[in-house]
C-alpha positions as CSV (number, residue, x, y, z in Angstrom):
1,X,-15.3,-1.8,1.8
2,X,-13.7,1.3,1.1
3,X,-12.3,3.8,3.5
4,X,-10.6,7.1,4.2
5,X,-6.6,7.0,2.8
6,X,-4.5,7.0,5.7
7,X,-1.2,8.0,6.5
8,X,0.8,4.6,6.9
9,X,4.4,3.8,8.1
10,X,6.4,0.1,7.7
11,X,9.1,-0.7,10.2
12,X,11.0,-3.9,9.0
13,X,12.4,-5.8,12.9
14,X,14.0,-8.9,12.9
15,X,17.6,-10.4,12.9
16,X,20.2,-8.3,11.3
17,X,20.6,-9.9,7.4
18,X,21.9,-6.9,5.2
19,X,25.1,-6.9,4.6
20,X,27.3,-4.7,6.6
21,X,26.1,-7.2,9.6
22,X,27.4,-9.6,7.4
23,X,30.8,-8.1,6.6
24,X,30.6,-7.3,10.2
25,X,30.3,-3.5,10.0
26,X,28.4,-1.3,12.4
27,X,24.9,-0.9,10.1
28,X,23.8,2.5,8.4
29,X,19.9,2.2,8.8
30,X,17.2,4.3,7.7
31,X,19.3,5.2,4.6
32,X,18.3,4.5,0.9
33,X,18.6,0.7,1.5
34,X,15.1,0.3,3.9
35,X,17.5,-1.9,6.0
36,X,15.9,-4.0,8.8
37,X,16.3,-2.3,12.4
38,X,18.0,-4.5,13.8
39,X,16.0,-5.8,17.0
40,X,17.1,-9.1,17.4
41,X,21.5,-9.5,18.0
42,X,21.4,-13.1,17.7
43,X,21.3,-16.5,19.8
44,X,24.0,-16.7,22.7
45,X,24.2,-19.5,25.3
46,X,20.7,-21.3,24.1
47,X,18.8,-18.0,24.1
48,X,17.3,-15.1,22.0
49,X,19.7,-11.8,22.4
50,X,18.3,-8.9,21.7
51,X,19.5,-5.0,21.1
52,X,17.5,-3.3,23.6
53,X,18.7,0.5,22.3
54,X,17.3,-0.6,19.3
55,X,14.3,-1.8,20.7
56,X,14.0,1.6,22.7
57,X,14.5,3.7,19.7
58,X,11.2,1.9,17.8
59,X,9.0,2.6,21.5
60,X,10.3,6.9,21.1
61,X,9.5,6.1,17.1
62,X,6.3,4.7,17.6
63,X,5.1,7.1,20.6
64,X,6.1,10.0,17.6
65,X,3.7,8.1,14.7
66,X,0.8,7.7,17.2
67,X,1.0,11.8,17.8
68,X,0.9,13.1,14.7
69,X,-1.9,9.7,13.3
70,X,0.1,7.7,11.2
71,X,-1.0,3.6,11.4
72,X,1.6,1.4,12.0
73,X,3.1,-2.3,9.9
74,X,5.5,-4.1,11.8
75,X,7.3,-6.7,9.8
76,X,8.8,-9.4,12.4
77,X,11.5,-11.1,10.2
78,X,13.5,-9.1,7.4
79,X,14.1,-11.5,4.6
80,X,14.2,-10.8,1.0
81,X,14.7,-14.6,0.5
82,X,13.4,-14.3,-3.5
83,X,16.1,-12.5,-4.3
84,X,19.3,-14.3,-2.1
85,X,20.0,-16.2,0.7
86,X,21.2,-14.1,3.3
87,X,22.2,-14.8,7.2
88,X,20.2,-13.9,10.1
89,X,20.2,-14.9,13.7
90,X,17.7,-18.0,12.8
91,X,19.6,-19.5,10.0
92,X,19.3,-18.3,6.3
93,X,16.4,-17.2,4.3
94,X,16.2,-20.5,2.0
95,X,16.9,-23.1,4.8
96,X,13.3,-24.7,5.3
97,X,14.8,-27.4,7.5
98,X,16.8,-25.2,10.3
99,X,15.0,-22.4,10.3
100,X,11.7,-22.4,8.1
101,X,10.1,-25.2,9.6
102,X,8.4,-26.9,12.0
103,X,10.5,-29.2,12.8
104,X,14.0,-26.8,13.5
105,X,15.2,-26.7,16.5
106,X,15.4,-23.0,17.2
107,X,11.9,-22.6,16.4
108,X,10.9,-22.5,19.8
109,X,13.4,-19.2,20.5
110,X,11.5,-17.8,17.0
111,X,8.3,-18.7,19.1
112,X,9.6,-16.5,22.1
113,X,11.0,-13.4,19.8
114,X,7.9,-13.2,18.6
115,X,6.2,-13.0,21.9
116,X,8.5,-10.5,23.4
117,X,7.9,-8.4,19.7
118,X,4.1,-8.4,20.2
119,X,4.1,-7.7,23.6
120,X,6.4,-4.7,23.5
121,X,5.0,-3.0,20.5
122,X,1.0,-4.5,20.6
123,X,0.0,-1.3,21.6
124,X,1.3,0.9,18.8
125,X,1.1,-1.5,16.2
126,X,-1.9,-2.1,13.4
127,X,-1.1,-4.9,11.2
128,X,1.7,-7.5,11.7
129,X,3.5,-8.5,8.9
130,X,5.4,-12.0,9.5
131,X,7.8,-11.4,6.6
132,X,8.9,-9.2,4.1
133,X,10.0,-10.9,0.3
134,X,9.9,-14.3,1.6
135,X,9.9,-17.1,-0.9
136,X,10.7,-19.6,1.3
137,X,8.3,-20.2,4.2
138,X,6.1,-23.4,3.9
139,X,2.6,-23.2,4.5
140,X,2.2,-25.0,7.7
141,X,5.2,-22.8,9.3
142,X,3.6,-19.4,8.1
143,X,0.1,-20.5,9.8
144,X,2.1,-21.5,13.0
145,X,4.0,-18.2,13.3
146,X,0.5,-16.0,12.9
147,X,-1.0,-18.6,15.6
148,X,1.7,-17.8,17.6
149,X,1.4,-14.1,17.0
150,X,-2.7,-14.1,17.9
151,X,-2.1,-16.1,20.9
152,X,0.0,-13.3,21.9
153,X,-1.8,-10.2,20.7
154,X,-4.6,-9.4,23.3
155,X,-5.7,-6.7,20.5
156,X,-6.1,-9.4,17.7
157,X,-4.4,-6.9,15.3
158,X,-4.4,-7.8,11.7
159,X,-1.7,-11.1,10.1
160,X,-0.6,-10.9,6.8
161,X,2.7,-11.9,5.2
162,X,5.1,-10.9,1.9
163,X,5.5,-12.1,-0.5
164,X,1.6,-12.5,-0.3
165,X,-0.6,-15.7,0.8
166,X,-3.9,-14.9,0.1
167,X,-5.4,-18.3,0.4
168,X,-4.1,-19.4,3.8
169,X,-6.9,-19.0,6.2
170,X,-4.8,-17.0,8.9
171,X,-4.1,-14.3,6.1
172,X,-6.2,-11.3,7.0
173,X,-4.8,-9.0,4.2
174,X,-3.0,-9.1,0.6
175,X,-0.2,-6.9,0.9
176,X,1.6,-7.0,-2.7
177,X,4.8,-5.3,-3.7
178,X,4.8,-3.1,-7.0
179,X,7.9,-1.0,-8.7
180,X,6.6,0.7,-11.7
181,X,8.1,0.2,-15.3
182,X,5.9,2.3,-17.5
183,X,4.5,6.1,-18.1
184,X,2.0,7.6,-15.9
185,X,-0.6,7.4,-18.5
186,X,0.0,3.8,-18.3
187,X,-0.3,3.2,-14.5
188,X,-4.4,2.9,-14.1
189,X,-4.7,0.2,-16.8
190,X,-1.9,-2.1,-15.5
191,X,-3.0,-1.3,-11.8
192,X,-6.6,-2.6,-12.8
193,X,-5.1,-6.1,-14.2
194,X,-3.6,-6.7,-10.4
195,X,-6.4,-5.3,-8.4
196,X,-8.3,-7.7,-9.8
197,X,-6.0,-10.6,-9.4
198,X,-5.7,-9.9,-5.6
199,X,-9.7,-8.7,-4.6
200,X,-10.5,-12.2,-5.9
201,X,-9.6,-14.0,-2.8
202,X,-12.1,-11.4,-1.0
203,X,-9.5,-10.1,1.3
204,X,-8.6,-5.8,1.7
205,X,-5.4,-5.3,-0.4
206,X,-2.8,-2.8,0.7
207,X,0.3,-2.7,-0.9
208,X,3.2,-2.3,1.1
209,X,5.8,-1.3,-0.8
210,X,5.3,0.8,-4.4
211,X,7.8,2.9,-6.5
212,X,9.4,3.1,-9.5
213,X,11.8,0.9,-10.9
214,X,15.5,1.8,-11.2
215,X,15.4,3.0,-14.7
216,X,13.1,5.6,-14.0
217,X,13.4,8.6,-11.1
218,X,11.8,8.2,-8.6
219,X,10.6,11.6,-8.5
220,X,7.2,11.4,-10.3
221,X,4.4,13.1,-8.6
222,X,1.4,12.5,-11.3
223,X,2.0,8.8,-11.5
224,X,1.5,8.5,-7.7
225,X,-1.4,11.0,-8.2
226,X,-3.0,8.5,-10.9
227,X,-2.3,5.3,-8.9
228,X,-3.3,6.5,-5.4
229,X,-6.9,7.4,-7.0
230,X,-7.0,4.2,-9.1
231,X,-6.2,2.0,-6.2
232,X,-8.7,4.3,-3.8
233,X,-11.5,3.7,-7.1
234,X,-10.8,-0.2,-7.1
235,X,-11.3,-0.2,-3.2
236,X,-7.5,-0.6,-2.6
237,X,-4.6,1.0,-0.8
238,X,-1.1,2.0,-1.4
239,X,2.0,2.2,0.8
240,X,5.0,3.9,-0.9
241,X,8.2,2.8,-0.1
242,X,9.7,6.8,0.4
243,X,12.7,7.9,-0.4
244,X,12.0,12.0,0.1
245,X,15.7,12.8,1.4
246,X,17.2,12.1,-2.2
247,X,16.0,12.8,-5.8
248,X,17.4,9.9,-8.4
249,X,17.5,10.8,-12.3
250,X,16.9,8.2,-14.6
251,X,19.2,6.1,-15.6
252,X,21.0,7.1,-12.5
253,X,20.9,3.6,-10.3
254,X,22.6,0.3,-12.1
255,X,20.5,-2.0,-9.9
256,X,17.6,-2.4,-7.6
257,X,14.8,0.2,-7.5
258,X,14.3,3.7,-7.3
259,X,11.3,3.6,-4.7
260,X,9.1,7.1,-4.7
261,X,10.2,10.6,-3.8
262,X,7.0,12.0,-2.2
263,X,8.1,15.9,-2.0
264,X,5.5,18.7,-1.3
265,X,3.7,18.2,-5.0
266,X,2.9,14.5,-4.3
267,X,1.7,15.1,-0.6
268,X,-0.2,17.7,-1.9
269,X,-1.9,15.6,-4.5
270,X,-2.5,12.9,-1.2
271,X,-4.2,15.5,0.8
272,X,-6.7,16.6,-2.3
273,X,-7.8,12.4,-2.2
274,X,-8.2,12.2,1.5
275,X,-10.1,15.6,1.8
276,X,-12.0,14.1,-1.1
277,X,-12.6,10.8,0.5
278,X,-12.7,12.1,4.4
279,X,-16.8,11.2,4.6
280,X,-17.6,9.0,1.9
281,X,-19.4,6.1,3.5
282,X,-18.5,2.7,3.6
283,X,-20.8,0.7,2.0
284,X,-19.8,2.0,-2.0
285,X,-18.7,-0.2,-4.2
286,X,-17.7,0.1,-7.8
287,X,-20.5,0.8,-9.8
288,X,-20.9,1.2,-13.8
289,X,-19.4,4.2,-16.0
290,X,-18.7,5.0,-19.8
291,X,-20.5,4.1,-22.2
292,X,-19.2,6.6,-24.9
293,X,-15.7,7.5,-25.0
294,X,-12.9,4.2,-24.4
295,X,-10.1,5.5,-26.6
296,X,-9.4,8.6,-24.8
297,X,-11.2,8.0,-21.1
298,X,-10.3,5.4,-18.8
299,X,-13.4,6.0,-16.0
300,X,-13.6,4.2,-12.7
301,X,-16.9,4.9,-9.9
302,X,-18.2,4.0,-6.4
303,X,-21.5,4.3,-5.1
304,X,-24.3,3.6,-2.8
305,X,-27.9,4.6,-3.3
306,X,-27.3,7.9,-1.8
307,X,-23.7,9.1,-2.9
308,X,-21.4,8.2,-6.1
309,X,-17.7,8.9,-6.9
310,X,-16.3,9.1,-10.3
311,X,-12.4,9.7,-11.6
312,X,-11.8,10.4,-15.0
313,X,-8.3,9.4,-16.6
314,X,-7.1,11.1,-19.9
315,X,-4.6,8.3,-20.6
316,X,-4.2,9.2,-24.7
317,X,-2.4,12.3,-24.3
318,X,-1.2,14.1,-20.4
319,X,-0.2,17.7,-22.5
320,X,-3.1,18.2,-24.8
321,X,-6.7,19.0,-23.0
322,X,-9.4,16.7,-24.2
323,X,-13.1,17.4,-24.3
324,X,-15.5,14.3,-24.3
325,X,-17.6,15.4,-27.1
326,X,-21.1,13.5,-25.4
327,X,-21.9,12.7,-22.3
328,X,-20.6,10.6,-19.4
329,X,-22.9,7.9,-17.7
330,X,-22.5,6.7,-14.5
331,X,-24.8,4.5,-13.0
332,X,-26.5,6.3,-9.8
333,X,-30.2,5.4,-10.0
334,X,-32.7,7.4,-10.6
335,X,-33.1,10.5,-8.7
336,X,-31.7,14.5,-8.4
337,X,-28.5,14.9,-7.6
338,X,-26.2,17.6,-6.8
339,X,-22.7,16.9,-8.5
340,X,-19.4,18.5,-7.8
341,X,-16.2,18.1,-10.5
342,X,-13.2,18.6,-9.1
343,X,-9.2,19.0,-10.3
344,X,-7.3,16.1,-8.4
345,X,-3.7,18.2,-8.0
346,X,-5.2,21.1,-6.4
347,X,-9.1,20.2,-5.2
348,X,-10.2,23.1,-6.8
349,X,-14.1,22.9,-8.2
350,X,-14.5,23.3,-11.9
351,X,-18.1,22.5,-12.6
352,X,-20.9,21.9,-10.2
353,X,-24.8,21.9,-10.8
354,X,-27.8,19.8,-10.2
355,X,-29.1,16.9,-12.7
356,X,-31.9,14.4,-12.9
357,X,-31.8,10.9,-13.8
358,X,-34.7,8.7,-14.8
359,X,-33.1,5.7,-15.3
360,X,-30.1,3.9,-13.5
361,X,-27.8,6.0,-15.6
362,X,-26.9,9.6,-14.7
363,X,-25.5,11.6,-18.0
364,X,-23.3,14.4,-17.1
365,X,-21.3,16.8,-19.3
366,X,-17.2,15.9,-18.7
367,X,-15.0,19.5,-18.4
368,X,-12.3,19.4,-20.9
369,X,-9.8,17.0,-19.0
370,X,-5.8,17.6,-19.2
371,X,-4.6,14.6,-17.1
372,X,-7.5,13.4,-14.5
373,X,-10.9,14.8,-13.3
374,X,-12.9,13.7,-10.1
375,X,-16.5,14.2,-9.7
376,X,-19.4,13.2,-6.5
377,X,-23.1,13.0,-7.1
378,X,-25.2,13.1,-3.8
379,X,-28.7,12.2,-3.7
380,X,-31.4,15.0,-2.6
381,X,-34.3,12.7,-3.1
């Protein structure tokens, strides 16, 4: 099922484990780092401790993304345990007897953070997260944190986890992490091998974190252009991890990622996809395209028997306009159909007509293509 792209925010909760709470240092959040807000001071005298200024800045947060539309991930436990070990108010991230299990002792004060999370934010919130880069987590302690969290939730919001667990039963949604290592012209192809790896479980995939890797700005409007309609195409989402208050030059970062500047160019590219997608209906799915041109086009479409979607990649060559020297099919039925193309970085139209098919395939005439194209066909028979 495809829908309209929405505007999506991630708030990471959970016990305090980056590192100035454990050098002890009063913590810089919201800065380059994504650092965890840190809801949750600790254990004292038997019970859960919890910063309730913190906890009041996320309700004046929240209130603020539900007036202006944005949808709302709440990750309950910050944990990164892949990649270290580090100490939170639970134990740390790689101790599956303490803390990651069903047999720990404290797991009855994780029981009761997680309560006091879903009732204070149930309201605001659209999908729970349980963890974010965890590693760690046995199977039966992830499925008895999300029962916990749907006995809780009067509003049976969707459960997922991170790193993903797409098989569990309680897992609702595959939400994979992605920092790009390649050229735009690259993105689609590569995007295509993981789509498919995670629609095969026959859950919704939204990833929750993408950008570019630290070798590479992060300022680089066109790949998040190419990917955003790719994903859309292959029925799939994307959640940038933003970074728009600082520009990073190659080469500049010795380690960890650069994440994704999203500056007026790049929101501007968002808004041509969503105005694109605002009334498509829900029933398309990826339909047949091609046929005549595979070393210069990379072609993806959607459709239903009344309306079908088509993007157009020029992957060989992002400076040099390219003009398919036949035609383009796409596989709408037969039928009349009025088709619109359109430029993805400004929504302009640049061709638009009415053509008849008498087969399943529709052949239409490609503009010449610099970097992407987008065309709809819709039915008036």
């Amino acid at each position: 099922m495809i829908t309209e792209p929405v505007h999506a925010i991630r708030t990471d909760c959970s016990s305090p484990c980056h590192r100035d709470f454990l050098l002890d240092r009063e913590p810089k959040l919201g800065d380059e780092r994504g650092c965890a807000i840190p809801v949750l001071k600790g254990i004292e005298d038997g019970r859960v401790a919890y910063n309730l200024q913190a906890a009041a800045n996320i309700d004046n947060l929240y209130r603020i993304h539900r007036k202006y539309g944005f949808s709302q991930i709440l990750i309950l436990y910050q944990d990164m345990s892949l990649w270290g070990s580090a100490n939170s108010a639970f134990d740390t991230g790689r101790d599956t007897e303490n803390y990651k299990s069903l047999q720990a002792k404290n797991l009855p004060l994780q029981e009761q953070y997680i309560r006091y999370i879903v009732a204070r934010y149930g309201a605001f919130v659209d999908i729970w997260e349980i963890y974010n880069e965890d590693a760690f987590s046995p199977d039966d302690y992830l499925a008895h944190l999300a029962r916990t969290i749907r006995a809780a939730d009067p509003y049976h919001h969707i459960v997922t986890t991170n790193y993903e667990r797409p098989q569990a039963d309680w897992c609702q949604l595959v939400t994979p992490h992605e920092y790009m290592g390649m050229p735009d012209n690259a993105v689609d192809a590569y995007l295509c091998t993981q789509l498919l790896r995670f629609k095969s479980f026959g859950k919704p995939v939204q990833y929750t974190e993408f950008g570019n890797q630290g070798d590479l700005s992060n300022v680089d409007p066109v790949k998040w252009r190419i990917a955003t309609w790719t994903a859309f195409m292959n029925e799939c989402h994307i959640l940038f991890w933003g970074m728009s208050g600082r520009k990073i030059k190659a080469g500049e970062l010795k380690t960890g990622n650069a994440n994704a500047y999203i500056g007026p160019q790049g929101r501007q590219y968002f808004r041509v996809l969503q105005d694109f997608a605002r009334d498509l209906p829900l029933d398309m799915r990826p339909v047949a395209s091609g046929y005549t041109d595979q070393q210069h086009l990379r072609t993806y479409a959607l459709g239903n028997k009344q309306i079908t979607v088509l993007y157009v990649h020029h992957f060989t060559d992002h400076e040099k306009t390219y003009k398919l020297p036949d035609k383009l099919f796409v596989a709408t039925g037969q039928g009349t159909f009025d088709f619109r193309w359109i430029d993805p970085t400004s929504g302009k139209t640049l061709a638009e007509g009415t053509l008849e098919s008498k087969q399943m395939f529709a052949a239409i005439d490609v503009p010449p293509v610099k970097i992407d194209l987008a065309c709809r066909f819709d039915r008036r028979n």
